[in-house]
C-alpha positions in Angstrom: 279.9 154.4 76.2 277.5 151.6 78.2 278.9 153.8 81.2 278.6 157.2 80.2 274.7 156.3 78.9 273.7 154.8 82.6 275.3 157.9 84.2 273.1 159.7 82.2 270.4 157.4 82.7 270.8 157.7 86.7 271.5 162.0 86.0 268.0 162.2 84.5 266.4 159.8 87.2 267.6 162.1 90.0 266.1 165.4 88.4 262.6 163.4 88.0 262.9 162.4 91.2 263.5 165.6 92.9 260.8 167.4 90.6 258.1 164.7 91.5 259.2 164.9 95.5 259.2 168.6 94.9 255.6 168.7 93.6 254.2 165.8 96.0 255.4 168.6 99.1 253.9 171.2 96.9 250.4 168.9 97.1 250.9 168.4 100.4 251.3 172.1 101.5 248.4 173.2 99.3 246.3 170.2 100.6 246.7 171.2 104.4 246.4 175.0 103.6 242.7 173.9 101.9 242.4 171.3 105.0 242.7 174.6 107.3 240.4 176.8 105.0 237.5 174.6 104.5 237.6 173.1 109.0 237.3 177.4 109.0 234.1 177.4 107.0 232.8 173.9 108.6 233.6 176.2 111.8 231.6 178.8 110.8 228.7 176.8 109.7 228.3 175.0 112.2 227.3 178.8 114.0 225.2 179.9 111.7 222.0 180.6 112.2 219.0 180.2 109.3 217.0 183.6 109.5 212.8 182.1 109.9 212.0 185.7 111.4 212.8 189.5 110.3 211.7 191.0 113.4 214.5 189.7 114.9 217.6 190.2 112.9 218.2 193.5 114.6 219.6 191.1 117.4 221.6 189.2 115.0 224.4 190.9 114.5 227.6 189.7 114.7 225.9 186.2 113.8 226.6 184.3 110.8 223.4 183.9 109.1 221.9 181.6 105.9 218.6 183.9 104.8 215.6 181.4 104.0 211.9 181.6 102.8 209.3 181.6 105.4 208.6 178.0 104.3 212.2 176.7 104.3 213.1 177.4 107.8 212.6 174.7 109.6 213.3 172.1 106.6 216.9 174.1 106.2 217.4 174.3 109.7 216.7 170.5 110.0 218.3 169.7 107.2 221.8 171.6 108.1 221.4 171.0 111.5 221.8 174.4 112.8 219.6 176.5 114.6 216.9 179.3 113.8 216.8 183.0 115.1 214.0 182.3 116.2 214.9 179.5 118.7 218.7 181.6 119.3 216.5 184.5 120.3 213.3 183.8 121.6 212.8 187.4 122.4 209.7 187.8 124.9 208.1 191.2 125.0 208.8 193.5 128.3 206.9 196.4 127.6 203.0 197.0 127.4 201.3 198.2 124.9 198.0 199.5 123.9 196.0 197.3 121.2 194.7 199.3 118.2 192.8 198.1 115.1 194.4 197.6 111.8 193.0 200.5 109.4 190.1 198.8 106.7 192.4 199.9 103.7 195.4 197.5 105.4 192.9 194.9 106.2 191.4 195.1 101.8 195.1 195.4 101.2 196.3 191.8 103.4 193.0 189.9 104.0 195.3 187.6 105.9 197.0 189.8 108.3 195.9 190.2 111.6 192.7 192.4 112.6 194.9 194.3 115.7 198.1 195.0 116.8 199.9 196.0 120.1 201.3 199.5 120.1 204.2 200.3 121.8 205.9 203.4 122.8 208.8 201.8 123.1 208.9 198.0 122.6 211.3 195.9 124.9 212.3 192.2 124.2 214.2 190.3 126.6 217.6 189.2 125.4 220.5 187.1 127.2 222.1 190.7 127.3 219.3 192.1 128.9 216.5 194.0 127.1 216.9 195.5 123.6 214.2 197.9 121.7 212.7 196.4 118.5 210.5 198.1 115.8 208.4 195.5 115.6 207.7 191.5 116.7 205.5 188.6 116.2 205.1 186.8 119.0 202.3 183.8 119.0 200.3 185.7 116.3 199.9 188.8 117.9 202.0 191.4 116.7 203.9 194.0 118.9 205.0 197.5 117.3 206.7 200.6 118.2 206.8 202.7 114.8 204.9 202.7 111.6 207.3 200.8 109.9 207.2 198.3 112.4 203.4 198.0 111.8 203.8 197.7 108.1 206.3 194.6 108.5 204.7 193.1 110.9 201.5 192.8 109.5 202.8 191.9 106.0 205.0 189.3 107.7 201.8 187.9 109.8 199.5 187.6 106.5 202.4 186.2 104.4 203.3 188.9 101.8 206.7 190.1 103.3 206.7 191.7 99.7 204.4 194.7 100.2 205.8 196.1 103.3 206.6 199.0 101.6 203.1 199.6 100.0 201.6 198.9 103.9 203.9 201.5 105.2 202.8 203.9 102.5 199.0 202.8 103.0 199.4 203.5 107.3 201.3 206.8 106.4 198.3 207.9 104.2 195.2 206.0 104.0 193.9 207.7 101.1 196.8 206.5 98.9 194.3 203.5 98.5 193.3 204.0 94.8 197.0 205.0 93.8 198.6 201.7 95.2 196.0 199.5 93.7 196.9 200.7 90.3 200.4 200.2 91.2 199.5 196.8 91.7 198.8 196.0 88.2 202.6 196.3 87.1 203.4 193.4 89.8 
């Protein structure tokens, strides 16, 4: 009987010792799998680039990219130790342009934007690729642009309200709209 109950004893032992061998390789497996995953996504962030200027995502792609306020950039960038667009593509500007007032509307509209622009039939930058067309770019406070829409962000960019883009591009497209964007204002 003594005999029979230690057989039993060392039956039983086995099993728990195969299970708990069984789910230690199980750990193990799952813990190098998650080892692999997360060196992937340090891999990938380590690339990334912290976005500190619109004008230039159009360069961007392909890029993996952590979006951030106008006033985060650099902190972020510091702070993650990864660079900005801005420094990844610096972006000079090729082509000349002609330099044009902004309209008074755009100027009661963003107080803060610049007075003037650059126009640009077709606006250049120089890229490690060579030179690529933008709509639009800040460079040094003086803003370059090559289509109304360009103008619009720009200029909302340079004064600071990113946000009303839209209402600048309607404003350039007709300058009478003044009246009827102002009361659209009130809902904001």
């Amino acid at each position: 009987m003594v005999a029979g109950a230690a057989l039993a004893l060392l039956i039983v032992q086995h099993f728990y010792l195969r299970a708990r061998l069984r789910t230690q390789r199980n750990a193990q497996e799952a813990l190098r799998a998650s080892e692999a995953k997360f060196s992937g996504i340090l891999a990938i962030a380590a690339d990334a680039i912290i976005t500190d200027a619109p004008d230039l995502l159009p360069l961007a792609g392909g890029c993996a990219l952590l979006p951030a306020g106008p006033g985060n950039a650099a902190e972020l960038a510091e702070l993650f130790q990864v660079r900005r667009l801005s420094e990844v593509f610096p972006a000079p500007v090729r082509t000349e342009g002609e330099p044009r007032e902004v309209p008074a509307a755009v100027r009661e509209l963003l107080p803060d934007a610049p007075g003037s622009y650059v126009e640009h039939e077709e606006l250049l930058v120089g890229t490690a690729e060579g030179e690529r067309e933008l709509d639009w770019r800040l460079v040094d406070g003086t803003l370059h642009a090559s289509t109304l829409e360009g103008v619009a962000a720009g200029l909302a960019w340079a004064a600071g309200e990113w946000q009303r883009r839209f209402e600048v591009a309607a404003l350039l497209e007709d300058l009478t709209r003044t009246e009827e964007l102002a009361t659209a204002r009130w809902f904001d």
